[in-house]
C-alpha positions in Angstrom: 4.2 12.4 26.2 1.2 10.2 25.7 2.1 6.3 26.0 1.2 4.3 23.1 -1.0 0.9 24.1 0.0 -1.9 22.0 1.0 -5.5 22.2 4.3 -7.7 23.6 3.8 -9.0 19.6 3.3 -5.1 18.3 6.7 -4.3 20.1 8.9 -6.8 19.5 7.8 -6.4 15.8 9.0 -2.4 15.8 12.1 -3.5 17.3 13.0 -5.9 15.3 12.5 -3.1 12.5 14.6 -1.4 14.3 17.5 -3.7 14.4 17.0 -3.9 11.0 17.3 -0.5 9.9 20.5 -0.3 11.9 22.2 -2.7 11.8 21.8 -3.7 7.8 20.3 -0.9 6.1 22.3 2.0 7.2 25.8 0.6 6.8 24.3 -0.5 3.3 23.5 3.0 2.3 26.4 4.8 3.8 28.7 2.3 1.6 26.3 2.9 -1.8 26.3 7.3 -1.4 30.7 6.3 -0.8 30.5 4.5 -4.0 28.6 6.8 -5.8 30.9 9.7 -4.5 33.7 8.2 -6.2 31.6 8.4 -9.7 32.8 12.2 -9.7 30.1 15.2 -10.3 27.4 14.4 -7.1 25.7 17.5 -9.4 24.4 14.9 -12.0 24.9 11.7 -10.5 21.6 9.9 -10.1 23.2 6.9 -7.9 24.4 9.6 -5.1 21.0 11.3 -4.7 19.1 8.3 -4.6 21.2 7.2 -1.9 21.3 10.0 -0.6 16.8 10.0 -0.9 17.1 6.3 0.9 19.5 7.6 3.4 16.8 10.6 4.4 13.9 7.6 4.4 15.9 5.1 6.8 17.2 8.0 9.1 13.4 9.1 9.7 11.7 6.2 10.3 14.9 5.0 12.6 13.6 8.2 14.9 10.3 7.6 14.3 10.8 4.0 15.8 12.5 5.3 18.4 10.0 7.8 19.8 7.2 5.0 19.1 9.0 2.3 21.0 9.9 4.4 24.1 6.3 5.1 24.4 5.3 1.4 24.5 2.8 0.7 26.7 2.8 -3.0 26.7 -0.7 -4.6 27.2 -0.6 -8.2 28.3 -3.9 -9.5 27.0 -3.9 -13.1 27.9 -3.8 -11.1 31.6 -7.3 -9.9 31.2 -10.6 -11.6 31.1 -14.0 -11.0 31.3 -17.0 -10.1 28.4 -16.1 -6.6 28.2 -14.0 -5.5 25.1 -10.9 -3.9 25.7 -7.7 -3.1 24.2 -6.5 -7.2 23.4 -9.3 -8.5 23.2 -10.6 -11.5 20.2 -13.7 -10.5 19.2 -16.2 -12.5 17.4 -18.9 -9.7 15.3 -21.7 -10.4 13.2 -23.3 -8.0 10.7 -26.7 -7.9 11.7 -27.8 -6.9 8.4 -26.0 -9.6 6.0 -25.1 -12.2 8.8 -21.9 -12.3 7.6 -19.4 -12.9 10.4 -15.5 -12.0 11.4 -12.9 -11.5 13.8 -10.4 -10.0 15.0 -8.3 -8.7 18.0 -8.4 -5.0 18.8 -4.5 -3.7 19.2 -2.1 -0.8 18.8 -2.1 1.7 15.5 1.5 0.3 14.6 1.0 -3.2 14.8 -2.5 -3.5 12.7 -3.1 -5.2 9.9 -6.4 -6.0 8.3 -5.4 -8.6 6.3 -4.0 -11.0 9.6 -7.2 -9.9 11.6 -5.6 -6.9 13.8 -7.6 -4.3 14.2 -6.3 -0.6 15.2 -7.6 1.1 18.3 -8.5 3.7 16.5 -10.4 2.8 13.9 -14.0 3.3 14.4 -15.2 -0.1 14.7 -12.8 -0.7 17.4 -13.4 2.2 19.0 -17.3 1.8 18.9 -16.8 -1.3 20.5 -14.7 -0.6 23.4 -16.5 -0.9 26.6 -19.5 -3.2 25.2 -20.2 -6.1 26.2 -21.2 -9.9 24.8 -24.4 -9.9 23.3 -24.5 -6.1 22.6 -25.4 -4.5 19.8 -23.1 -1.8 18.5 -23.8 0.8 15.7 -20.8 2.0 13.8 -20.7 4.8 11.8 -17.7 4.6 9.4 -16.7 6.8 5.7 -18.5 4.1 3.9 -22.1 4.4 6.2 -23.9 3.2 8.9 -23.7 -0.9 10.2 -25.0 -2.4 12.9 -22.8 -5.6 14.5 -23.9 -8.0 17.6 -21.3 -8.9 19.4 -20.5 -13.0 19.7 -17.5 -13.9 21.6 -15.2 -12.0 23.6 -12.0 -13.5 24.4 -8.7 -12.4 25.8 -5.7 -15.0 25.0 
């Protein structure tokens, strides 16, 4: 099985979900489909299968937690160093063609999150950018066209 890169941040994250799910969300269902049980007729009782729908949801994503997490590859990034981007690294970008500007750290597919300036390895501006360097220019091809970005800063904290 292929290890998954991603962050000390990234994991403790999934674990925490984890925990979660566990500890609070499956005793919470198991208790709501005995409750609805005792309602009589599971055929037409609307409680039970939603519990039992709920139920279905946390089981899944409990194993798919658990296959994610004991794939972990850990990546340190305040380890590395250098102008090359990596896996971890800050990255300062600029859009050569509107000068607008932006940032963000490239980490692992489960732990991204536009929004809070995490980029997934897999998207394609991360994965354009992977093995450039400060200064370069880098051409992205992405579903909504073609942009062209200069690479500012490269920073690994």
């Amino acid at each position: 099985m292929d290890k998954i890169p991603m962050t000390r941040g990234g994991l403790e994250g999934l674990e925490a979900e984890l925990k979660q799910l566990k500890s609070v969300e499956r005793p919470d269902v198991i208790k709501a489909i005995a409750e609805a049980r005792e309602h009589g007729d599971l055929s037409e009782n609307a409680e039970y299968h939603a519990a039992r729908e709920r139920q279905s949801f946390i089981e899944g994503r409990i194993a798919e937690l658990e296959a994610i997490t004991s794939r972990a590859d850990v990546i340190d990034p305040s380890k590395l160093s250098g102008d090359v981007v990596r896996f971890g690294a800050n990255i300062d970008l600029v859009d050569e063609d509107t000068d607008e500007e932006m940032s963000f750290q490239i980490v692992g597919a489960h732990e991204a999150d536009v929004d809070k300036g995490r980029l997934s390895i897999t998207a394609p501006l991360a994965r354009s950018l992977i093995g450039k360097s400060l200064g370069d220019s880098v051409e992205v091809t992405s579903p909504g066209g073609t942009k062209s970005y200069e690479i500012l800063k490269v920073e690994y904290r």
